[in-house]
C-alpha positions in Angstrom: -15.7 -1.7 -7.4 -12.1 -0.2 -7.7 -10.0 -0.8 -5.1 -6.7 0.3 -4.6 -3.9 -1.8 -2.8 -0.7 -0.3 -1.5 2.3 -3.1 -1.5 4.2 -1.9 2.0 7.5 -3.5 0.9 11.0 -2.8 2.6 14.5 -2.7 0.7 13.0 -4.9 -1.4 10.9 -7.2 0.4 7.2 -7.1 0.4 5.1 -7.4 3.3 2.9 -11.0 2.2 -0.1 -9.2 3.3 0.1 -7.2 0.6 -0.6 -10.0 -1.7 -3.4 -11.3 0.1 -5.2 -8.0 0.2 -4.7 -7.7 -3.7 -7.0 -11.3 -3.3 -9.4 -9.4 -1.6 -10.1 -6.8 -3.7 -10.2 -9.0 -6.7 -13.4 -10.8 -4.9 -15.4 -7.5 -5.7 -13.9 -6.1 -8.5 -10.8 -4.2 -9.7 -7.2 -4.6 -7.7 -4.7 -1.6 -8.5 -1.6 -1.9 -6.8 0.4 1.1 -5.6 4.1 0.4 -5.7 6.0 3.5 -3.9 9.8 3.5 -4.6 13.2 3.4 -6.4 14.0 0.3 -8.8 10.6 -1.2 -7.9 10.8 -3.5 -11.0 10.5 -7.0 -9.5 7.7 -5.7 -7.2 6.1 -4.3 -10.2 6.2 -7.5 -12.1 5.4 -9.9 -8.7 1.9 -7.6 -8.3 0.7 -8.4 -11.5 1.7 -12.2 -10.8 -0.2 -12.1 -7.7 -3.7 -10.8 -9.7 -3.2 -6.7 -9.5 -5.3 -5.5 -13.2 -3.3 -2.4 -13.0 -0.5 -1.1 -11.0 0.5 2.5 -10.9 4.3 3.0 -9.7 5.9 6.0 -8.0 9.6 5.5 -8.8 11.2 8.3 -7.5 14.2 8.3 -5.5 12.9 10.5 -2.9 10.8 7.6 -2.0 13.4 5.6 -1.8 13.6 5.5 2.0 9.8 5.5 3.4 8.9 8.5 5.0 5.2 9.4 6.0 5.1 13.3 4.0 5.7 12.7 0.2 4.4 8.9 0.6 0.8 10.4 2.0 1.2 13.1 -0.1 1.5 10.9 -3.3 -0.7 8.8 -2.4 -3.9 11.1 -2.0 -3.2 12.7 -4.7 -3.4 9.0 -6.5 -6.8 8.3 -5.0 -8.0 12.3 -5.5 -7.6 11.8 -9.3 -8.7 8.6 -9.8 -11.9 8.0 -7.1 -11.3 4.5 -5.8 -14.0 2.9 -4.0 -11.6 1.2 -1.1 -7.8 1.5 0.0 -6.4 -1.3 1.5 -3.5 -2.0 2.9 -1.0 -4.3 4.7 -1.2 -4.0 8.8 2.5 -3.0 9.4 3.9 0.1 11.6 4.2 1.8 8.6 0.6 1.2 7.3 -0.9 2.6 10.3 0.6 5.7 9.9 0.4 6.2 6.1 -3.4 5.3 6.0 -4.0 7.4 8.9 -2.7 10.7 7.1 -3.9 9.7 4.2 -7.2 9.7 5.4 -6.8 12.9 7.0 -5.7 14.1 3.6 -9.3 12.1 1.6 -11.1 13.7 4.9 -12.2 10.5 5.1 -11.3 7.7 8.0 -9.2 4.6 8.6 -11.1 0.2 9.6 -7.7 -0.8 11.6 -6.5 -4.3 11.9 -9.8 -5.7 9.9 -10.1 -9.3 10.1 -13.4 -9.6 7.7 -14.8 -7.4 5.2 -18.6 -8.2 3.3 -20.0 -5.6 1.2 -23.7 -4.8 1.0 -25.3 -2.8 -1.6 -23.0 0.6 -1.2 -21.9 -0.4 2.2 -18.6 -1.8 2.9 -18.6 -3.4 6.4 -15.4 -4.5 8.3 -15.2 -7.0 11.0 -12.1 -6.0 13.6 -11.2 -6.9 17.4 -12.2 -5.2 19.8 -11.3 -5.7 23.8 -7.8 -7.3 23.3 -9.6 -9.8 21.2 -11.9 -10.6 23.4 -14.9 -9.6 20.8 -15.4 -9.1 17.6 -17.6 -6.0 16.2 -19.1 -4.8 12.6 -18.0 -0.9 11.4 -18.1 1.1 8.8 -16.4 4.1 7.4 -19.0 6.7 6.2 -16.4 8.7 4.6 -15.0 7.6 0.9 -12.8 6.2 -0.2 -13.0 3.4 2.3 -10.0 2.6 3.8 -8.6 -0.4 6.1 -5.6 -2.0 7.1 -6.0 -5.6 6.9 -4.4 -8.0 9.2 -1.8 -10.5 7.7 -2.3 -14.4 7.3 -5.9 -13.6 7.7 -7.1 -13.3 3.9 -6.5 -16.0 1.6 -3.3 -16.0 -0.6 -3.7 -15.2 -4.0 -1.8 -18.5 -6.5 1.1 -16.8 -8.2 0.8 -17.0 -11.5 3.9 -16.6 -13.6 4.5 -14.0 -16.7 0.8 -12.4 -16.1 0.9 -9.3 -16.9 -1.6 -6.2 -16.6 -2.0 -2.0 -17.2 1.0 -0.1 -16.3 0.5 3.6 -15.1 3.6 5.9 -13.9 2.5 8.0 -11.3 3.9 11.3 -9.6 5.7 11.3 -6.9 4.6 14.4 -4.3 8.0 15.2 -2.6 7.4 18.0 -0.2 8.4 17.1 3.2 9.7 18.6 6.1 11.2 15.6 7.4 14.9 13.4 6.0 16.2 10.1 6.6 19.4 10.6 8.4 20.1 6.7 8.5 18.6 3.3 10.0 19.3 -0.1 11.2 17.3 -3.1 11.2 17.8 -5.5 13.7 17.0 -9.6 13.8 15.2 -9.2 10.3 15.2 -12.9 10.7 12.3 -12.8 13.0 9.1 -12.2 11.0 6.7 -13.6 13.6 3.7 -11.9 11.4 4.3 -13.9 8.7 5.3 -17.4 10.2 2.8 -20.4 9.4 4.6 -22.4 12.2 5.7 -20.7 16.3 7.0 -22.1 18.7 7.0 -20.2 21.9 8.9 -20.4 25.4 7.6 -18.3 29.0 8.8 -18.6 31.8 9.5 -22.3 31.9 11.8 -22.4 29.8 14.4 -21.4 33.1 13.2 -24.0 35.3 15.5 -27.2 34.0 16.6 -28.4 37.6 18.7 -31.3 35.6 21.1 -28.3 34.1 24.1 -27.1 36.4 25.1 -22.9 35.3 29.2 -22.5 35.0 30.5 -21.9 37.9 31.4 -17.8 38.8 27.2 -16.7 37.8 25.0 -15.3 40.3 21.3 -16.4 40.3 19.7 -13.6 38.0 23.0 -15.6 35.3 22.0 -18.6 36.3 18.5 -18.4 35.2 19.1 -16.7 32.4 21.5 -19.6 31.0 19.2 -22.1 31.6 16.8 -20.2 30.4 18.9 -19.9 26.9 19.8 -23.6 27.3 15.9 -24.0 26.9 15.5 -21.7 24.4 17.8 -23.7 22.1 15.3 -26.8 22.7 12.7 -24.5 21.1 14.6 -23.2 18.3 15.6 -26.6 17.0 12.4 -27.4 16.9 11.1 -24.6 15.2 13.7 -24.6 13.0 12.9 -28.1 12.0 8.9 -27.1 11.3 10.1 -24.3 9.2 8.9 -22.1 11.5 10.1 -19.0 13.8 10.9 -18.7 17.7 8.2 -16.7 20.0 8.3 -15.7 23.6 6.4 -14.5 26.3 6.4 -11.1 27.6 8.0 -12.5 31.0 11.0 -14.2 29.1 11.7 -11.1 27.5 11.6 -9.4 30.4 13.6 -11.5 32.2 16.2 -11.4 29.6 15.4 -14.9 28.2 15.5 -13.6 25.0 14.8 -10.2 22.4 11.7 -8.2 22.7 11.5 -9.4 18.4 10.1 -12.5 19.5 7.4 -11.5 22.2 3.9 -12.4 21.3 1.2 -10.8 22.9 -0.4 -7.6 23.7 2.6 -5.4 24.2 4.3 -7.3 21.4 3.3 -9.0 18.1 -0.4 -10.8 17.1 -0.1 -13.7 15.4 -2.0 -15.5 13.1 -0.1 -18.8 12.2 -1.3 -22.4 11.2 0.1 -24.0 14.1 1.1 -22.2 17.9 3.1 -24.3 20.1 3.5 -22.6 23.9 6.4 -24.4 25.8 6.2 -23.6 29.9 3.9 -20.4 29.1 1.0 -20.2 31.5 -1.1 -18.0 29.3 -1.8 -14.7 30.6 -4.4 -13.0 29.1 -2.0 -10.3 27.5 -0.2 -13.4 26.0 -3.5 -15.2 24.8 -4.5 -11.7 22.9 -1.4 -12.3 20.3 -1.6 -15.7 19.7 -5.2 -17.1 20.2 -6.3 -16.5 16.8 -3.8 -19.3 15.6 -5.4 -22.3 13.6 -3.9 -24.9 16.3 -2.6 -24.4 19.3 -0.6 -26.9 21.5 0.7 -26.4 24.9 2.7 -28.0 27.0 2.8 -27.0 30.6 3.2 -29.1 34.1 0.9 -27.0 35.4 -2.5 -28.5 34.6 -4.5 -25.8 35.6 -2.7 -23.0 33.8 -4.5 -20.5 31.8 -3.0 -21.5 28.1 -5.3 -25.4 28.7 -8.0 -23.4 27.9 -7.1 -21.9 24.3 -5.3 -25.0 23.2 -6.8 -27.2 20.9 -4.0 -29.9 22.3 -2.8 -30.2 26.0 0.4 -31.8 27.1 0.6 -31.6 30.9 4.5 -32.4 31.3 8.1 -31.2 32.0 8.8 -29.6 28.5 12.3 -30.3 28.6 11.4 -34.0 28.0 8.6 -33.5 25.9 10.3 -30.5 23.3 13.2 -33.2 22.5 10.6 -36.2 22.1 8.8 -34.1 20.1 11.8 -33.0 18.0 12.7 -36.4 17.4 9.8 -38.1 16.6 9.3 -35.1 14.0 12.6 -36.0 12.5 11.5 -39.4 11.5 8.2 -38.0 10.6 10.1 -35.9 7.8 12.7 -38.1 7.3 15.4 -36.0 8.8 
């Protein structure tokens, strides 16, 4: 089976999904990669590390900036020509709306956010959420070529393997579009929840330190949100230390605890890491949709009844503003730090 894998990279950095989808097409048969851009050299030469047979690259400074026209464009003319059995891709904002157009393109349709994928006989069959998470169900596409956007951290990690080497196809780049990049910003680039093996998350809780006194001259929306900031540097040092990244739930962000970047949940980012640690987060069920996947999950709440008890694997029913900095410390002898 041929299956092609586009590698959803930005200003040069690749979405890690991409690599772990290029593992799961080599488990039934032939991985080509699809590398879109300008001066994709070192993407090139990191897909064929990462187990891609062939790559075909579209280096064309028109799709230099991504924009969804020439890139669906080029690519269905890619998989018109050469027939691949399965597309896959990376589940990124960008994903979603290149596979979808693509598809319209192929006539053929889109598995979204697939978590499991078996193939029997002809059949390729796709295992996805459904009901914020709450079940899982088996689908199909009965249009070809099968395509699905695969979620990250989800698929094994292919081992990189230095100075490999494969079949290298230049392909054309379809430029026709009505739409131009006028200019963009990124902001916190830093915070790449999706890809994070380690989270450690704050709610609500992370306001209520009755021990801290606000400077003087706030009112009590300023107050809480300095504490709540105060608490959120707990949580940071402590992620920082795991090597991992800061999370939030949806009420700290909305009560300007901290960036929407960092919310986890529903209406913000599903995660998939090794280990989940929610500080003073209750766990509503809009939270537990983004993280409950998670290999581990620890939380620590004084509440003993709260929500979050349930999808933990480890409970610690305390004041997190003891427990965060014991933690912290005890990790720092752990690691030697």
């Amino acid at each position: 089976m041929k299956t092609f894998v586009y590698i959803d990279h930005f200003k040069g950095e690749v979405q890690p999904a991409s690599w772990e989808a290029i593992g799961l097409a080599k488990k039934y048969g032939t991985a080509v990669a699809l590398v879109f851009g300008a001066d994709a050299d070192e993407i090139t030469k990191a897909a064929f590390e990462y187990g891609a047979d062939e790559v075909i690259v579209v280096d064309d400074p028109a799709l230099t900036d991504y924009r969804a026209e020439p890139y669906a464009s080029t690519l269905s003319a890619l998989a018109s020509s050469s027939t691949p059995d399965l597309i896959l891709f990376p589940t990124t904002a960008r994903t979603r709306e290149l596979a979808a157009m693509s598809a319209v393109d192929l006539s053929t349709g889109v598995l979204t956010d697939v978590t499991g994928f078996e193939v029997n006989g002809d059949q390729m069959i796709a295992t996805r959420p459904i009901y914020e998470g709450k079940l899982l169900e088996k689908t199909v596409c009965s249009g070809k070529p099968v395509m699905a956007t695969i979620r990250g951290r989800i698929f094994p990690k292919p081992a990189r393997e230095a100075g490999k080497t494969g079949t290298l196809t230049k392909g054309e780049a379809k430029t026709e579009a009505l739409s131009t990049v006028a200019g963009y910003s990124a902001s916190e680039s830093a915070v790449n929840l999706g890809d994070a093996a380690v989270i450690v998350s704050g709610g609500r809780g992370v306001s209520n330190n009755p021990a801290l006194t606000p400077p003087a001259g706030l009112d009590e929306k300023q107050a809480e949100v300095w504490r709540a900031q105060q608490g959120f540097a707990l949580i940071t040092e402590l992620a920082t230390l795991l090597g991992g990244a800061v999370g939030a739930s949806r009420a700290a962000v909305d009560g300007g605890y901290i960036t929407y970047a960092h919310q986890v949940g529903q209406t913000g980012k599903v995660v998939t890491p090794d280990l989940y640690i929610a500080c003073g987060i209750s766990g509503a069920i809009q939270h537990l949709v983004g993280m409950r996947n998670a290999k581990v999950i620890v939380a620590i709440n004084k509440d003993a009844d709260a929500p979050v008890f349930k999808q933990a694997k480890y409970g610690v029913v305390g004041d997190l503003f003891a427990i965060v900095p014991a933690l912290t410390e005890a990790m720092k002898k752990k690691m030697g730090k």
